[in-house]
C-alpha positions in Angstrom: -51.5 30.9 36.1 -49.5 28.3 34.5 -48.3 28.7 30.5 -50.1 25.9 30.0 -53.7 27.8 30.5 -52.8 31.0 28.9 -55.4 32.6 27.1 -53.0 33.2 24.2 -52.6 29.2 23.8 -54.2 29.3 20.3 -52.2 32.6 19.1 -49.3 30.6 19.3 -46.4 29.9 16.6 -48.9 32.5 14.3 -48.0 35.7 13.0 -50.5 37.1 15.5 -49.8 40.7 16.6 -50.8 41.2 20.3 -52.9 44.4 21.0 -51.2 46.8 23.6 -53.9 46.2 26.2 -52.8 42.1 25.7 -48.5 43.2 26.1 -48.7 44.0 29.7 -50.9 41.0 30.1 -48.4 38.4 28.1 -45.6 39.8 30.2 -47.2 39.4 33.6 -47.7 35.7 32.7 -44.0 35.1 32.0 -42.7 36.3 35.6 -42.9 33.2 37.2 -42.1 31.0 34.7 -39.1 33.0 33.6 -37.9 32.9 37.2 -38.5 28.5 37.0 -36.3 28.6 34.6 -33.5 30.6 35.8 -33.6 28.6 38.7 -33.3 25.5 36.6 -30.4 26.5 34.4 -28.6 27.8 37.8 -28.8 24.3 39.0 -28.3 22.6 35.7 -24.9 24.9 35.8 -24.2 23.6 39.2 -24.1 19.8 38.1 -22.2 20.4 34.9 -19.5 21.8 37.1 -19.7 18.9 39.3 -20.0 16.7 36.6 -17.0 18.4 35.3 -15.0 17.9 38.0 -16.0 14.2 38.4 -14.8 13.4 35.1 -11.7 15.6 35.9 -11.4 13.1 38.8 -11.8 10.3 36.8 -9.4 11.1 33.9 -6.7 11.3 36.5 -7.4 7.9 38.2 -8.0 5.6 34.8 -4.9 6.6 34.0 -2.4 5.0 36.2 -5.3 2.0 36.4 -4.3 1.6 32.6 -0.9 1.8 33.1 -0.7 -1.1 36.0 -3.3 -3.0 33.7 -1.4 -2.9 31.1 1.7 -5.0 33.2 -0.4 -8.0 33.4 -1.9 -7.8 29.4 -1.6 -11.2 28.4 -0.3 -9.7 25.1 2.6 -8.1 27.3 4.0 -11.4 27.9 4.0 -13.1 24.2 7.4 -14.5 23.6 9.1 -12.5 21.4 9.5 -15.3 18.5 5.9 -15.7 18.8 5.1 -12.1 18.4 7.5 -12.1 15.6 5.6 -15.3 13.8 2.1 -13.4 14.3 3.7 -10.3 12.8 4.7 -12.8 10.2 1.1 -14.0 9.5 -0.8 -10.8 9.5 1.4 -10.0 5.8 -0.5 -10.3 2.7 -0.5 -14.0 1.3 -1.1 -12.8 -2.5 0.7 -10.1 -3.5 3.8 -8.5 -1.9 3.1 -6.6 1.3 1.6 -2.7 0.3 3.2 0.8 1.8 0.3 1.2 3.3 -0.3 2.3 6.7 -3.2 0.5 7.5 -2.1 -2.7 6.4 0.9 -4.9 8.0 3.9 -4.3 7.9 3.8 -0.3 8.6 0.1 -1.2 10.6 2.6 -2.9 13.3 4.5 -0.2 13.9 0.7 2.2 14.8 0.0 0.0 17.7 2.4 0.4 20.6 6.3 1.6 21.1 6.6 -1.9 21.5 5.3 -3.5 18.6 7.0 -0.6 16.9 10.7 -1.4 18.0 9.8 -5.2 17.7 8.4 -4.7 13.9 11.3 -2.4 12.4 13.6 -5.3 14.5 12.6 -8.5 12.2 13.8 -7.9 9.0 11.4 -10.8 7.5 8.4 -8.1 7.6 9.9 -6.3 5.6 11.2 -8.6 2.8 8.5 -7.8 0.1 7.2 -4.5 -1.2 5.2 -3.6 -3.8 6.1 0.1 -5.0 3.3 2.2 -6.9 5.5 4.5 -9.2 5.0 8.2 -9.0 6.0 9.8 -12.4 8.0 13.3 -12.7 5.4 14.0 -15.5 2.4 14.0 -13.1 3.8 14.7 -9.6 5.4 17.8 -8.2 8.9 16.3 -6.5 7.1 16.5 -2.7 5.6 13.6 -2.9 8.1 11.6 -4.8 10.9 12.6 -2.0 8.7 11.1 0.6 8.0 7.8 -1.3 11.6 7.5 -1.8 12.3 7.7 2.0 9.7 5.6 2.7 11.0 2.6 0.6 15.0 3.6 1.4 13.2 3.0 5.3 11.8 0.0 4.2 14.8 -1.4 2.4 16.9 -0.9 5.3 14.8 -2.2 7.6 15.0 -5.6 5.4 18.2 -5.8 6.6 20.0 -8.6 4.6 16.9 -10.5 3.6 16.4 -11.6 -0.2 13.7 -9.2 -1.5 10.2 -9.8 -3.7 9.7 -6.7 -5.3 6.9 -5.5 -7.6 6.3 -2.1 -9.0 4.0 -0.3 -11.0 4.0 2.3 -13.4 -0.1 3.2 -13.9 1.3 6.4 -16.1 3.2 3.8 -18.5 4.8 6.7 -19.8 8.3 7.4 -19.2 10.4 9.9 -17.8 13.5 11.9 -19.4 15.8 10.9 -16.3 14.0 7.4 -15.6 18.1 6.1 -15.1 18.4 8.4 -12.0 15.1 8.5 -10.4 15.2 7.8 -6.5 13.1 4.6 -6.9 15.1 2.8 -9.9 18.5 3.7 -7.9 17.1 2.2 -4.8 16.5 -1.0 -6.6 19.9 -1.0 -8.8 21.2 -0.6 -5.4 19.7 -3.6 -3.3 19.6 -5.8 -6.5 21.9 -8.5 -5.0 19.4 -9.4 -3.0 15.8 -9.4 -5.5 14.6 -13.0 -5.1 11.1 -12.5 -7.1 10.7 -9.6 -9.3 7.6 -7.7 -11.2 7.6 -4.7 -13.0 5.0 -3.2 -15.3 5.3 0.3 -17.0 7.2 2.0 -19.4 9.7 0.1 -21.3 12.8 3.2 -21.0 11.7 2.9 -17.5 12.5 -0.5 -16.6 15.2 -0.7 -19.0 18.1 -0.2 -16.5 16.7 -3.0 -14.3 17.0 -5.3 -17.4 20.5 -4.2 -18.2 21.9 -5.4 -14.5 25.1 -7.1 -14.8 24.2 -11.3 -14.0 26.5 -10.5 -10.9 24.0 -7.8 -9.7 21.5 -10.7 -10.0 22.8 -13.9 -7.9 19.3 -15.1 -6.1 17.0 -13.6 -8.9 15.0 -16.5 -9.0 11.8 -15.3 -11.0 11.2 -11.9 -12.8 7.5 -10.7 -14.0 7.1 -8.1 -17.0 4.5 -6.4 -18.4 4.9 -3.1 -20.8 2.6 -1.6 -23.7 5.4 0.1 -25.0 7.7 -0.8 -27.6 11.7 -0.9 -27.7 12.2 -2.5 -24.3 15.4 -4.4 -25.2 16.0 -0.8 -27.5 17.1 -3.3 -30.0 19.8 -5.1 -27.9 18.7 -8.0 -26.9 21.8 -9.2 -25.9 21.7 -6.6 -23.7 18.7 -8.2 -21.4 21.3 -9.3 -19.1 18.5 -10.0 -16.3 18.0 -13.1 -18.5 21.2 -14.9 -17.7 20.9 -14.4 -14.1 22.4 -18.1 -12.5 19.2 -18.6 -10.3 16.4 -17.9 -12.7 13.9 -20.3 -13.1 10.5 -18.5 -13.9 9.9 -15.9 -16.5 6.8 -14.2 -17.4 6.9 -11.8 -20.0 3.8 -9.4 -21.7 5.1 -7.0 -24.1 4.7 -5.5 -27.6 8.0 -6.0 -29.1 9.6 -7.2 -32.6 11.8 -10.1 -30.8 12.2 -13.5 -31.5 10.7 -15.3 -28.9 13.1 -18.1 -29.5 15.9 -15.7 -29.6 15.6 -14.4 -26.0 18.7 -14.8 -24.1 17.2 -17.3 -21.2 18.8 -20.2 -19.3 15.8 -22.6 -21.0 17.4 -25.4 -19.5 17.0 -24.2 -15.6 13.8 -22.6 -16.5 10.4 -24.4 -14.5 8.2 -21.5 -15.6 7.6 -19.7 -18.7 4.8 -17.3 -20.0 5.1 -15.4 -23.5 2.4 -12.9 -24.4 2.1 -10.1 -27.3 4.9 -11.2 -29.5 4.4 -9.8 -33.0 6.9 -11.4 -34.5 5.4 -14.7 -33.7 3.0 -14.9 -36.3 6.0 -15.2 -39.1 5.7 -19.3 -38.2 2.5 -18.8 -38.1 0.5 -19.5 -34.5 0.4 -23.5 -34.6 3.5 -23.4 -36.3 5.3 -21.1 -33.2 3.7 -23.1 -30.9 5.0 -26.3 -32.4 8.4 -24.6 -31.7 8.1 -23.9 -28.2 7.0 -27.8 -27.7 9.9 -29.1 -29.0 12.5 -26.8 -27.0 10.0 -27.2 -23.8 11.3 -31.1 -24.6 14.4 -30.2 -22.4 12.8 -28.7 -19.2 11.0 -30.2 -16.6 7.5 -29.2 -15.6 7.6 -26.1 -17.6 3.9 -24.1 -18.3 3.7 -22.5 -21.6 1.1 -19.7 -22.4 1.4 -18.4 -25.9 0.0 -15.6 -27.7 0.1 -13.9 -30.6 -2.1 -10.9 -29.7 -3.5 -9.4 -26.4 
């Protein structure tokens, strides 16, 4: 008799307790269905071993078909300054390229050997980096360590190239030692070569960057800052000597300072681009009267942009 007619079809899935006259009955119909299906798992075992080794079979000849297959890639055979000028392209357009290992440059490297050795070889990749700051205040040294490889990597890897460089402080609160933390040294160390420079954090933090001799500075050609701190020139604004560097010509600066904004040693006559936000001491010639100001000495540049205020 098949399952499918058994008598107990309705005292299924219940909480139905069979009598004992109805066990011996229950088990007799199970004999030949339990055999069924030991033959079927017996044969189901049979083709999953088969099917195992199959697959087995079929690992071991993909593999050298990938290998000869991957002779004739048409990527394979790529020129190598074409390769480089796609490596080129695939960097961010807006901002300076990110350590981020799913983004280009350290992306490049994931792919192959190849595009590896051919990535860490063209120093152009590797000419912008924007650096998020990790803090001693809120990170345990691990972690700072392995930034600070990771950007000495990526600085060397930049070979001689002139640098952008942005960096970001999201703590904007300083750190006792902030003169020899691993990621300020690496930049007083490369800073012959910072092109475009951004920094936005505390202002004892980026205070040793300002203070560069002009001869640590001879391509600096624009510099970016932004601080909610006060005291970033510590009251020596002579001092700024990032200011004076011989190749400036765009400044942007957001801070919360008691300076002058007349009074700040720049080159005004090689300047092309100038931004001024958050000067207090701007409102002593009062806000049409400052701006009046910066007109007249903007009457020497050429093409400069002027964006004024007096609060954030």
């Amino acid at each position: 008799m098949s399952l499918a007619d058994s008598p107990f079809v309705d005292r299924l899935n219940t909480n139905y307790v069979p009598s004992e006259s109805e066990i011996p009955e229950i088990c007799a119909l199970l004999v030949d269905p339990t055999a069924e299906l030991a033959k079927l798992d017996a044969q189901i075992q049979e083709i999953e071993i088969t099917l195992s080794q199959l697959k087995e079979k079929r690992t071991l000849l993909k593999a050298p078909i990938d290998a000869h297959r991957a002779l004739i890639s048409p990527m394979r055979h790529v020129p190598l300054d074409v390769l480089h000028e796609i490596f080129l392209s695939c960097l961010p357009s807006e901002h300076n390229a990110l350590i981020d290992p799913a983004e280009a440059p350290l992306l490049l490297g994931r792919i192959c050997r190849h595009w590896r050795s051919v990535s860490h070889a063209t120093p152009m990749l590797w000419s912008s980096i924007h650096i998020p700051f990790l803090s001693y205040r809120y990170h345990s040294p691990t972690p700072l360590s392995k930034l600070a490889k990771l950007v000495e990597a990526w600085l060397e890897r930049s070979a001689t190239c002139s640098l952008s460089v942005s960096l970001f402080d999201p703590t904007n609160q300083s750190d006792p030692n902030s003169e020899t933390h691993p990621l300020i040294s690496q930049l007083l160390s490369i800073s012959s070569r910072i092109r475009h420079l951004k920094m936005s954090g505390d202002a004892q933090f980026l205070r040793p960057l300002l203070h560069l001799g002009v001869e640590s500075l001879p391509l600096l050609k624009s510099i970016h800052i932004q601080t909610t701190t006060n005291m970033i020139f510590d009251g020596h604004l002579e001092a700024a000597n990032v200011f004076q560097a011989p190749t400036l010509e765009n400044v942007s600066l957001r801070i919360y300072e008691w300076v002058h904004p007349l009074t700040l040693p720049l080159r005004w006559l090689q300047l092309t681009g100038l931004s001024l936000q958050c000067f207090g001491f701007w409102t002593d010639h009062g806000y049409e009267g400052g701006s009046r100001l910066f007109v007249e000495r903007s009457m020497c540049f050429d093409g400069v942009r002027i964006f004024i205020g007096a609060n954030c």
